[in-house]
KOLLO-610710 format. One record per residue: chain; y, z, x of N, C-alpha, C, CB in turn. Coordinates in nm, 3 decimals. Glycine has a CB too. Layout:
<atoms>
{ch->A | n.py->Y | n.pz->Z | n.px->X | ca.py->Y | ca.pz->Z | ca.px->X | c.py->Y | c.pz->Z | c.px->X | cb.py->Y | cb.pz->Z | cb.px->X};
...
</atoms>
This chain:
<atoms>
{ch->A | n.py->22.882 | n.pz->-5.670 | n.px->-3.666 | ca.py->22.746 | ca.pz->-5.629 | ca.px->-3.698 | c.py->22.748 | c.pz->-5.537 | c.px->-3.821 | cb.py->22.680 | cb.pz->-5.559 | cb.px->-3.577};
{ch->A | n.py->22.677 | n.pz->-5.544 | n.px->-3.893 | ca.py->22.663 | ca.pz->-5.494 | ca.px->-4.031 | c.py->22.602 | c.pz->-5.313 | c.px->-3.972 | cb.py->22.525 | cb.pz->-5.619 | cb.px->-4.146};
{ch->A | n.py->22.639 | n.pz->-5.196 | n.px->-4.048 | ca.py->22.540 | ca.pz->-5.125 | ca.px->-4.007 | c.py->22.489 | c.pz->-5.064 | c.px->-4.169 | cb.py->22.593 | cb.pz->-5.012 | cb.px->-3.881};
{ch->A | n.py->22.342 | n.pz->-5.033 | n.px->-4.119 | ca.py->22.279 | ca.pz->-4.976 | ca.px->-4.220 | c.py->22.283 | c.pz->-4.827 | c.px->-4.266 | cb.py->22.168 | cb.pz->-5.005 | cb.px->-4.197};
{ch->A | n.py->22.294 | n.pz->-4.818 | n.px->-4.398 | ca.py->22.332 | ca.pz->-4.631 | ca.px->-4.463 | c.py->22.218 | c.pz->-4.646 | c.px->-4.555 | cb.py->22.522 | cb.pz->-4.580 | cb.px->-4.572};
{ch->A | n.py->22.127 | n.pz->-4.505 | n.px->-4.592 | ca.py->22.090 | ca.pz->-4.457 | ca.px->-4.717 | c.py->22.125 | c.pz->-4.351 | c.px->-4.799 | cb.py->21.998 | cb.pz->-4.444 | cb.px->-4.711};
{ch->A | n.py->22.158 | n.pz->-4.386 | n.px->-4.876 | ca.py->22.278 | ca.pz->-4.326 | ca.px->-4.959 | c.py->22.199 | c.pz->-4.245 | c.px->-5.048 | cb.py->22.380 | cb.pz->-4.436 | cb.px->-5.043};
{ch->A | n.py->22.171 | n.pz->-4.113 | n.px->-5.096 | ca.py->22.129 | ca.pz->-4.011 | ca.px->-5.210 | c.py->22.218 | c.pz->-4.016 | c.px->-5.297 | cb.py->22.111 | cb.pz->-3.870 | cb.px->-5.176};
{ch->A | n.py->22.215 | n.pz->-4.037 | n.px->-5.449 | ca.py->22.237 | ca.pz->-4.026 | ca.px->-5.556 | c.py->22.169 | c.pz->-3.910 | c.px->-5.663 | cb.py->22.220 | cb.pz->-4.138 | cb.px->-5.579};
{ch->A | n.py->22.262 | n.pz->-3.901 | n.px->-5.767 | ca.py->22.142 | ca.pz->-3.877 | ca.px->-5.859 | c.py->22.073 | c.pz->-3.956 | c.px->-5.928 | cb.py->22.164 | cb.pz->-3.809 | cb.px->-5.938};
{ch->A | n.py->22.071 | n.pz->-4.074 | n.px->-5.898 | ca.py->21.981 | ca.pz->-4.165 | ca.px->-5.957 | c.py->21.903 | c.pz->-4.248 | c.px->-5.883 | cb.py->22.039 | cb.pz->-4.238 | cb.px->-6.032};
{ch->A | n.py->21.901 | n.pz->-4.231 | n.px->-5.757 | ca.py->21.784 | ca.pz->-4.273 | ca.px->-5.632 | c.py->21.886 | c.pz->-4.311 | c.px->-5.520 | cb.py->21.662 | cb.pz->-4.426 | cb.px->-5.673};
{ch->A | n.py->21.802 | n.pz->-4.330 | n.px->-5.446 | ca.py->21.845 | ca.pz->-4.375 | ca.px->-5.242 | c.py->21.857 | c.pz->-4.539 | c.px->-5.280 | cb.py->21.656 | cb.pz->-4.336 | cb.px->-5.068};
{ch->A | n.py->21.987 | n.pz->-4.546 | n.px->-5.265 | ca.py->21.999 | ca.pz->-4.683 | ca.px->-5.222 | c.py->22.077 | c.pz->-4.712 | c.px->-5.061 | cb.py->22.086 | cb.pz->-4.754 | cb.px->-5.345};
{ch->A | n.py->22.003 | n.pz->-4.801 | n.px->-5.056 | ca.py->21.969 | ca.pz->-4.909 | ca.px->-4.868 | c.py->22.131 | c.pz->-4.978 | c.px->-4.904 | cb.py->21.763 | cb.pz->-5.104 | cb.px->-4.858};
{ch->A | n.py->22.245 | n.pz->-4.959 | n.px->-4.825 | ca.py->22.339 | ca.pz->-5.070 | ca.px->-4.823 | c.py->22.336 | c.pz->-5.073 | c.px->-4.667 | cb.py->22.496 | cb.pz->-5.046 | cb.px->-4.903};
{ch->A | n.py->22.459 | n.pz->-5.225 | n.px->-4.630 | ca.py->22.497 | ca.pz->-5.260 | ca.px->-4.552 | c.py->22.634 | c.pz->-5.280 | c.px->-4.522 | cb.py->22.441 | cb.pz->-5.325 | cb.px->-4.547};
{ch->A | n.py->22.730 | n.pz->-5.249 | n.px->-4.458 | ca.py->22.861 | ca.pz->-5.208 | ca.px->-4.417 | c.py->22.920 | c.pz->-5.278 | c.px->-4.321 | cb.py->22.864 | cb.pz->-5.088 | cb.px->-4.378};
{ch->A | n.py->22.995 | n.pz->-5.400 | n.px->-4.310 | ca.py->23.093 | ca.pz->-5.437 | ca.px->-4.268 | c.py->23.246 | c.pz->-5.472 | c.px->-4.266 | cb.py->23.058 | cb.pz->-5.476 | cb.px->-4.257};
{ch->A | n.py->23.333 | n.pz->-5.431 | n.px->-4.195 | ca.py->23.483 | ca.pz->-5.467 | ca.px->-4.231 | c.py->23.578 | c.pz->-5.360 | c.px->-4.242 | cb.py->23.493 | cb.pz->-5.535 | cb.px->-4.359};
{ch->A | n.py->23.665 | n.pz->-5.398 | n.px->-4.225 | ca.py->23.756 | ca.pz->-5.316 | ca.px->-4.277 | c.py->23.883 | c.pz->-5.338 | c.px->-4.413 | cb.py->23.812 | cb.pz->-5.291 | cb.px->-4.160};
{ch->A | n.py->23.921 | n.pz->-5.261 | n.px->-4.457 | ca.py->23.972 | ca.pz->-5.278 | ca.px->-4.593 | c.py->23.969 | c.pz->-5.210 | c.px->-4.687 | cb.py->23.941 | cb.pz->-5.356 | cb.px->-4.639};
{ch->A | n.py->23.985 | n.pz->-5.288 | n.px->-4.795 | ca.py->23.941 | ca.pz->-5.218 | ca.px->-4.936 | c.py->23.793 | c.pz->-5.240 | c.px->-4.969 | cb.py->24.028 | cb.pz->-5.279 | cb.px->-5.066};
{ch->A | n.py->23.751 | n.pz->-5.142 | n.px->-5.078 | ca.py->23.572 | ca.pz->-5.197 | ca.px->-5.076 | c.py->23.566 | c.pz->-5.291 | c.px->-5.115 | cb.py->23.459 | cb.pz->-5.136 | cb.px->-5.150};
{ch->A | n.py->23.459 | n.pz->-5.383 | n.px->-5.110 | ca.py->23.394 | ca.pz->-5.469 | ca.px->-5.182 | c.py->23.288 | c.pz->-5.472 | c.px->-5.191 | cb.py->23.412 | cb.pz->-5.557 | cb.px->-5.167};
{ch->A | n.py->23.219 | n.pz->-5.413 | n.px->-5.349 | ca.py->23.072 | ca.pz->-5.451 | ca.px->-5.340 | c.py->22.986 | c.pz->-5.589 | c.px->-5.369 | cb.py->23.021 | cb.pz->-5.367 | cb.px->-5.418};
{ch->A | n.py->22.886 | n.pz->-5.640 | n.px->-5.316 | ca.py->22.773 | ca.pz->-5.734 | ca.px->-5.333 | c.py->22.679 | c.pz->-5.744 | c.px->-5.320 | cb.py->22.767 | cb.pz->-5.801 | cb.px->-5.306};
{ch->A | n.py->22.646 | n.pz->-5.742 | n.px->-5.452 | ca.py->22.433 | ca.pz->-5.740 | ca.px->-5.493 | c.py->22.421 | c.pz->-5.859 | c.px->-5.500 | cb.py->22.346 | cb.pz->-5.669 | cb.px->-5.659};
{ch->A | n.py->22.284 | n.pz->-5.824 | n.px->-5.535 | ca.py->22.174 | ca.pz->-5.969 | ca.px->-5.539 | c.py->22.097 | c.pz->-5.986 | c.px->-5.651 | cb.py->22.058 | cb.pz->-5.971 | cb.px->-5.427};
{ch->A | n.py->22.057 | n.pz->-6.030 | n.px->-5.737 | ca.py->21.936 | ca.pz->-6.068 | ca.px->-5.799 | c.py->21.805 | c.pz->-6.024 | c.px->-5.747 | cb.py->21.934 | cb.pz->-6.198 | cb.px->-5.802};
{ch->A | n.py->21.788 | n.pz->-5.874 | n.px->-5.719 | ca.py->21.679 | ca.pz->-5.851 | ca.px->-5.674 | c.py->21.578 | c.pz->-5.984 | c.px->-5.545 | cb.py->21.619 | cb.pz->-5.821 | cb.px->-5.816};
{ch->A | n.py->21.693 | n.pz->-5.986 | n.px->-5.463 | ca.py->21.683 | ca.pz->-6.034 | ca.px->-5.306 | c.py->21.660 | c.pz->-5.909 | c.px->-5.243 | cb.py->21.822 | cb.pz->-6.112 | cb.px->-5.237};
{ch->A | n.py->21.715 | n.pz->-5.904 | n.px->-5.099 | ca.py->21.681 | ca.pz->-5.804 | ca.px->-5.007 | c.py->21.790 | c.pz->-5.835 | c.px->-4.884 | cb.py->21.514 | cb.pz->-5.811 | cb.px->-4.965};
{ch->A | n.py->21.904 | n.pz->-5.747 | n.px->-4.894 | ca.py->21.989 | ca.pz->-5.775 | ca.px->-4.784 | c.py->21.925 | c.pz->-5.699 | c.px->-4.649 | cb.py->22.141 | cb.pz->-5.724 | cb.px->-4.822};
{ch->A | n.py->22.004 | n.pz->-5.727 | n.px->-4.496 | ca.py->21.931 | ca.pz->-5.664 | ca.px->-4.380 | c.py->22.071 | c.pz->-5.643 | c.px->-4.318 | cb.py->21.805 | cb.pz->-5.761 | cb.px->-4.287};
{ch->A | n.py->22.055 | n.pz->-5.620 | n.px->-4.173 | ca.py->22.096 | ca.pz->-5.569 | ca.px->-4.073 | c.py->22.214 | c.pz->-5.688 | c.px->-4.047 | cb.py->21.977 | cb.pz->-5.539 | cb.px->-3.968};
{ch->A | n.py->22.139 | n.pz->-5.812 | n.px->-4.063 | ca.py->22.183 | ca.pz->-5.967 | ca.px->-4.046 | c.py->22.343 | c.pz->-6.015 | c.px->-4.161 | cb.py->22.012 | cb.pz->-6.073 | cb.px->-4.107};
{ch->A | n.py->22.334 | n.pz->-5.902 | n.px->-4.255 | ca.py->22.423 | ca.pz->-5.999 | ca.px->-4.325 | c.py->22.404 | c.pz->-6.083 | c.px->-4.404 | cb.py->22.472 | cb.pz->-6.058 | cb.px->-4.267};
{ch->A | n.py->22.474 | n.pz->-6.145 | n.px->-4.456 | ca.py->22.420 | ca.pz->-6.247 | ca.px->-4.619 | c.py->22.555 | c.pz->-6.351 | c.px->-4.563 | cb.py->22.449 | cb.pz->-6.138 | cb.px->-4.855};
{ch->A | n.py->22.542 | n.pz->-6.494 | n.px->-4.532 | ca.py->22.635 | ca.pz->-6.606 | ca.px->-4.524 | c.py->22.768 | c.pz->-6.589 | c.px->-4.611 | cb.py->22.561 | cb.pz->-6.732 | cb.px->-4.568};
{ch->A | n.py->22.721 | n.pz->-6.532 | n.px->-4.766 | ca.py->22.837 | ca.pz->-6.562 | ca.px->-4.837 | c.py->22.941 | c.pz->-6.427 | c.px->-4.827 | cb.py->22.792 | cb.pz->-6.601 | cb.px->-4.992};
{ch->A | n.py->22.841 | n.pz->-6.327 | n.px->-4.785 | ca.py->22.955 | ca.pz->-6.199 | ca.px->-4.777 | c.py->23.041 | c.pz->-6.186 | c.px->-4.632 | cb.py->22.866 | cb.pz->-6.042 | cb.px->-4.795};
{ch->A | n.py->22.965 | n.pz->-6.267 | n.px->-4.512 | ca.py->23.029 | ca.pz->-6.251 | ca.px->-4.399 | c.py->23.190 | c.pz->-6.303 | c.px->-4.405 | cb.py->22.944 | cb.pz->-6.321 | cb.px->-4.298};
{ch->A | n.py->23.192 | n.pz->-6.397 | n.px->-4.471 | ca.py->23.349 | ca.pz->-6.470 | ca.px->-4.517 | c.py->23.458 | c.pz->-6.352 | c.px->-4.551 | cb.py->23.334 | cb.pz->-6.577 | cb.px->-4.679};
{ch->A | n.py->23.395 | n.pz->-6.208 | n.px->-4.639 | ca.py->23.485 | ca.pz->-6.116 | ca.px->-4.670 | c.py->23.558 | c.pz->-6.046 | c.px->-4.586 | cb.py->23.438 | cb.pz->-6.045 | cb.px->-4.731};
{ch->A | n.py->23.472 | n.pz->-5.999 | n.px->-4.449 | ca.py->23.465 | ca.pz->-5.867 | ca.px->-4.348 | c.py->23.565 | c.pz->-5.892 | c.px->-4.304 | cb.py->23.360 | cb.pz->-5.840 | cb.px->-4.239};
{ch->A | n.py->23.672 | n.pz->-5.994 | n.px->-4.276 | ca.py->23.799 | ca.pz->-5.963 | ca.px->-4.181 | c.py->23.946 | c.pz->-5.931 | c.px->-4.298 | cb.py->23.831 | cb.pz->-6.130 | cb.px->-4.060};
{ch->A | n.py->23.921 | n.pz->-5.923 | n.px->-4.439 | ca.py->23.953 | ca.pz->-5.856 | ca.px->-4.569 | c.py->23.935 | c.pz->-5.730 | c.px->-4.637 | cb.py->23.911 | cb.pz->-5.913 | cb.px->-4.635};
{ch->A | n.py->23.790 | n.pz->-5.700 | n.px->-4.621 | ca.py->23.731 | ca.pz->-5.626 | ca.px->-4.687 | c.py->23.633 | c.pz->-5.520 | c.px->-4.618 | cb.py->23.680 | cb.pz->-5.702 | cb.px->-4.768};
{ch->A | n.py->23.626 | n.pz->-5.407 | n.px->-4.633 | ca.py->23.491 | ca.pz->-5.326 | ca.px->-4.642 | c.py->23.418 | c.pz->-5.373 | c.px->-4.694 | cb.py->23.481 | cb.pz->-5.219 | cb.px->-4.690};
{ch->A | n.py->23.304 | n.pz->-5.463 | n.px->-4.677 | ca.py->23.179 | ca.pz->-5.509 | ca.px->-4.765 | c.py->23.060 | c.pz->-5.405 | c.px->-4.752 | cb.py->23.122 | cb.pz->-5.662 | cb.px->-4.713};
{ch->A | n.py->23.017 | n.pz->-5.374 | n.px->-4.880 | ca.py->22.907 | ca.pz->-5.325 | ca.px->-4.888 | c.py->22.797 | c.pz->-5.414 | c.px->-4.959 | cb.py->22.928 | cb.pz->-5.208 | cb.px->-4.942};
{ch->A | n.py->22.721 | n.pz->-5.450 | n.px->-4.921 | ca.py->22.562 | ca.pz->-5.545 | ca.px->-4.909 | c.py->22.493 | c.pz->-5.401 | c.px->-4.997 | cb.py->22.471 | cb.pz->-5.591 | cb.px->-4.683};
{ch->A | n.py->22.472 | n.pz->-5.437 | n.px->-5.107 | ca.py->22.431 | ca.pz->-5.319 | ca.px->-5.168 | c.py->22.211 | c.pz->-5.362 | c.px->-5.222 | cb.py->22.579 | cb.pz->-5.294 | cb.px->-5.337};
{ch->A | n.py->22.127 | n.pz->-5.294 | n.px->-5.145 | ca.py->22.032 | ca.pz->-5.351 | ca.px->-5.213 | c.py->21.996 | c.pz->-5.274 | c.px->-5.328 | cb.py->21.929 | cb.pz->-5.374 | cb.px->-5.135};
{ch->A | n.py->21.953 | n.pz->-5.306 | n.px->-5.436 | ca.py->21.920 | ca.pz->-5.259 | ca.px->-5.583 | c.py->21.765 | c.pz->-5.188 | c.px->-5.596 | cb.py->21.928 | cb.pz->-5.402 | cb.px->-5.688};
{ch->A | n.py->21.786 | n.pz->-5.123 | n.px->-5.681 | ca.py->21.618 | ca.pz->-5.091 | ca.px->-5.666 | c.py->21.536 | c.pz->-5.156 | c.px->-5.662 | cb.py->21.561 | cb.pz->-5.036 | cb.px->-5.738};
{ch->A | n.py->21.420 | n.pz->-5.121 | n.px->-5.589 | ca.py->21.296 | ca.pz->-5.218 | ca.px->-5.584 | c.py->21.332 | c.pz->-5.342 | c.px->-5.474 | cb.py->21.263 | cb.pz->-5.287 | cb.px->-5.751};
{ch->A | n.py->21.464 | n.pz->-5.313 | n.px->-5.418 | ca.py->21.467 | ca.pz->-5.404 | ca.px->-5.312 | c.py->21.447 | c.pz->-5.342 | c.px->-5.181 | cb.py->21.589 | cb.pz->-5.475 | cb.px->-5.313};
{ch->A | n.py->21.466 | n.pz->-5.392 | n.px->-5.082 | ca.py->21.481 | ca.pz->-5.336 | ca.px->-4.926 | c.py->21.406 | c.pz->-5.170 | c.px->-4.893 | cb.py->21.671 | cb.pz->-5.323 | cb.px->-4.894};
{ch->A | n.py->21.486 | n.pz->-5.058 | n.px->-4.918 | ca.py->21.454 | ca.pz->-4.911 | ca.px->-4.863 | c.py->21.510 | c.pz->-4.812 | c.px->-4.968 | cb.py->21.528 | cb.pz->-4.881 | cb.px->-4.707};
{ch->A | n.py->21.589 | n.pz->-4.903 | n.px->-5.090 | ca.py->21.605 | ca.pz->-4.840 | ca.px->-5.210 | c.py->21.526 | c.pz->-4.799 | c.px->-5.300 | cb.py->21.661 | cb.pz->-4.892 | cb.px->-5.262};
{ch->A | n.py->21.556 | n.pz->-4.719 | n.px->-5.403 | ca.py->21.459 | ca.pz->-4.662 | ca.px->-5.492 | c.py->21.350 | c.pz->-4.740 | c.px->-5.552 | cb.py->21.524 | cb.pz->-4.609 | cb.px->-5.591};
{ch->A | n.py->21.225 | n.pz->-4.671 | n.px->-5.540 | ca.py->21.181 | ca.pz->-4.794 | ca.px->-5.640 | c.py->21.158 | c.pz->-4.715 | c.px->-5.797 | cb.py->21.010 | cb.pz->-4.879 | cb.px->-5.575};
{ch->A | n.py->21.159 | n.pz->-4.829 | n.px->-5.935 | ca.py->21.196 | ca.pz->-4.750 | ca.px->-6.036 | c.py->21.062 | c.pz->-4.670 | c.px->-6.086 | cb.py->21.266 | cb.pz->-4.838 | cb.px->-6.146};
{ch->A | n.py->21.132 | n.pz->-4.619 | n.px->-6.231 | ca.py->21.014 | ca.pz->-4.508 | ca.px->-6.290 | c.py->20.972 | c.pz->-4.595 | c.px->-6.404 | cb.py->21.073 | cb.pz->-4.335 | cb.px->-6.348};
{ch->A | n.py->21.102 | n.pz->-4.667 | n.px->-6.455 | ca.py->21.066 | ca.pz->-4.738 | ca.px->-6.581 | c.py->21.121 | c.pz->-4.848 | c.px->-6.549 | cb.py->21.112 | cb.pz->-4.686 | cb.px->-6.716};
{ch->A | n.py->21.106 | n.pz->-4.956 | n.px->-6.699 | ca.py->21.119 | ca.pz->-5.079 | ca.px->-6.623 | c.py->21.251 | c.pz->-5.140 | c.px->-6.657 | cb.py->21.003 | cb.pz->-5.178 | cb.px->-6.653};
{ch->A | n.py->21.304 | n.pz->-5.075 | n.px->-6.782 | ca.py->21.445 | ca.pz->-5.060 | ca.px->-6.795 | c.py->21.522 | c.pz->-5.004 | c.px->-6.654 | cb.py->21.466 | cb.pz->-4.961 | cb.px->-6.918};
{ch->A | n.py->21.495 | n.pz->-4.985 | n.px->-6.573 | ca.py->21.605 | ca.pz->-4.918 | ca.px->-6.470 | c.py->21.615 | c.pz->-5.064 | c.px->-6.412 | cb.py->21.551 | cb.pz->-4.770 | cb.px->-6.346};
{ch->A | n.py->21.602 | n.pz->-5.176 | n.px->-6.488 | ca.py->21.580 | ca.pz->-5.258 | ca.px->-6.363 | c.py->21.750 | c.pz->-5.358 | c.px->-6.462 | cb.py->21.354 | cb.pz->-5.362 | cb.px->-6.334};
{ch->A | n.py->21.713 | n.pz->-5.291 | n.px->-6.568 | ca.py->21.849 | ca.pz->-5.370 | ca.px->-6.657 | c.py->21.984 | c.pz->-5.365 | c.px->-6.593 | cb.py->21.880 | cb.pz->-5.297 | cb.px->-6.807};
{ch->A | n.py->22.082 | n.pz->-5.434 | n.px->-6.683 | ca.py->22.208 | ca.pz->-5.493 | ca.px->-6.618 | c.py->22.312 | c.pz->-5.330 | c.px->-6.608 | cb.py->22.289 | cb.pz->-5.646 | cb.px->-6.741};
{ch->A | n.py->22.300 | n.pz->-5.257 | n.px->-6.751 | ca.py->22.316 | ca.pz->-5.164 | ca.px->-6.776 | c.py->22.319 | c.pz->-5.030 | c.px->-6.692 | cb.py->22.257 | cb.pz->-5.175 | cb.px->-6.847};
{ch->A | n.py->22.188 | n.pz->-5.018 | n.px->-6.695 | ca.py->22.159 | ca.pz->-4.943 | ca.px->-6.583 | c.py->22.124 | c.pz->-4.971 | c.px->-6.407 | cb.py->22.066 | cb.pz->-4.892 | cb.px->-6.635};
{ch->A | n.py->22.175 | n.pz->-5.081 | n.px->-6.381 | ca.py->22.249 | ca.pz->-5.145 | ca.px->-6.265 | c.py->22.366 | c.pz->-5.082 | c.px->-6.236 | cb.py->22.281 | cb.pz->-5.282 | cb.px->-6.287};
{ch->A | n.py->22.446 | n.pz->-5.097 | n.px->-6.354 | ca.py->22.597 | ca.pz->-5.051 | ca.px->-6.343 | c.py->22.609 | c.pz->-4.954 | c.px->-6.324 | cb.py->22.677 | cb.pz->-5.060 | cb.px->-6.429};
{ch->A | n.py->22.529 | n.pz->-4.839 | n.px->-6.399 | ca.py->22.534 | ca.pz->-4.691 | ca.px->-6.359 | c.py->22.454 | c.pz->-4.654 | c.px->-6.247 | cb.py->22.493 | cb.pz->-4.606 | cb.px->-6.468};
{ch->A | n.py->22.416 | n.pz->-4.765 | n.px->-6.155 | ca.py->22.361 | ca.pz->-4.714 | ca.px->-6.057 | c.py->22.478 | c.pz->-4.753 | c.px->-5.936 | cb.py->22.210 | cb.pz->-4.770 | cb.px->-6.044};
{ch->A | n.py->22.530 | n.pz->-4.893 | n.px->-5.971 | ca.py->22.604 | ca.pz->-4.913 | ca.px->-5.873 | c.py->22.768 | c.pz->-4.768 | c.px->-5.863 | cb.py->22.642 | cb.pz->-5.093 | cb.px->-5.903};
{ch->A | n.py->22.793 | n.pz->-4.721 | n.px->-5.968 | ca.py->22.899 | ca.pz->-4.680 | ca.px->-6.034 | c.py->22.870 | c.pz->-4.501 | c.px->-5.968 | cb.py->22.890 | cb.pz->-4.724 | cb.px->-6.225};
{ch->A | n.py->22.736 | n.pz->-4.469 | n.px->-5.973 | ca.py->22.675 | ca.pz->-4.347 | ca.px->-5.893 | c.py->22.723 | c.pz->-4.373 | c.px->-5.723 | cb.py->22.481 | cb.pz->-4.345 | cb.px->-5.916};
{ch->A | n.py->22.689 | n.pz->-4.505 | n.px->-5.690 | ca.py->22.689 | ca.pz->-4.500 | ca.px->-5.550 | c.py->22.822 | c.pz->-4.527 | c.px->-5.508 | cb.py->22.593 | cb.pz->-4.592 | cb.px->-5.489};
{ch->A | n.py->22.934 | n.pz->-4.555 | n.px->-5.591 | ca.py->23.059 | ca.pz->-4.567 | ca.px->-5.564 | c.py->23.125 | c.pz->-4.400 | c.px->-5.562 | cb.py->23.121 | cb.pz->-4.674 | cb.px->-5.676};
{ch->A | n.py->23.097 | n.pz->-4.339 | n.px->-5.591 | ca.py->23.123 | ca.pz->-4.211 | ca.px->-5.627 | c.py->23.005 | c.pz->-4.115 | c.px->-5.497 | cb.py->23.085 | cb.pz->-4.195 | cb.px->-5.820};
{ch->A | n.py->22.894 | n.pz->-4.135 | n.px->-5.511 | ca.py->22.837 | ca.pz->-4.061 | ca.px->-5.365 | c.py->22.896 | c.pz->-4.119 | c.px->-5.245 | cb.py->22.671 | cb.pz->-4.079 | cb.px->-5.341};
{ch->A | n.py->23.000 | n.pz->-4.249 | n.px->-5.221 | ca.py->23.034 | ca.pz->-4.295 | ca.px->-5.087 | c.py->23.181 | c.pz->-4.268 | c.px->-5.106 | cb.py->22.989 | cb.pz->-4.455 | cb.px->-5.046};
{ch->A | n.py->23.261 | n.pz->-4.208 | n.px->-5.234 | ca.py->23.397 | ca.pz->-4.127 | ca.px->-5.222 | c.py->23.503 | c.pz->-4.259 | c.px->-5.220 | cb.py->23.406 | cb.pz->-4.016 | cb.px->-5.062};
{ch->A | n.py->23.418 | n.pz->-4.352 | n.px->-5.332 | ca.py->23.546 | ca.pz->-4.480 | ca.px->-5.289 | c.py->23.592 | c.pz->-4.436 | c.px->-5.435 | cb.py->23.496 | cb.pz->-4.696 | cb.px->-5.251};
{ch->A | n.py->23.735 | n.pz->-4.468 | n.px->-5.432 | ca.py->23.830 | ca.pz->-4.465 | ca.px->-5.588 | c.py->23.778 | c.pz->-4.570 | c.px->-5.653 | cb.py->24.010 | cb.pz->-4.490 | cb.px->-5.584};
{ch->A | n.py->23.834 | n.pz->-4.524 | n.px->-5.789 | ca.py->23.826 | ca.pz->-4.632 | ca.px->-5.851 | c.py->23.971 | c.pz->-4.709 | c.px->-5.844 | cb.py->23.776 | cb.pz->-4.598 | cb.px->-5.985};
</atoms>
């Protein structure tokens, strides 16, 4: 079963989902909306991996933005790259 975290940043609350054990692995979406349920293609990881089901802003219970650039690839990265660092995973 996946469980759900909201994570504080300095760059907003992002909604992930957590299954497995392992090393991390993160997986977004194209501004989809992961749940409680899991995503078909990430369940394949969990007996490998820590998966984190990461939803992006403006998805699920995550931030929603200020501008409309926060929604870029760019500043994706520095959002995902914040939340790797508020959840204490190495690089």
């Amino acid at each position: 079963m996946w469980s759900k975290e909201l994570v504080n940043t300095e760059r907003g609350i992002f909604e992930d989902f957590v299954c497995g054990n392992g090393d991390p692995l993160c997986i977004t979406h194209l501004y989809s909306e992961f749940n409680e349920r899991g995503n078909y293609f990430a369940n394949m990881f969990v007996n490998l991996f820590k998966v984190y089901l990461v939803n992006l802003k403006e998805a699920g219970n995550s931030s929603k933005i200020q501008k409309l650039e926060e929604l870029s690839m760019e500043e994706t990265i520095l959002d995902l790259e914040t939340l790797r660092k508020a959840l204490n995973i190495p690089k």
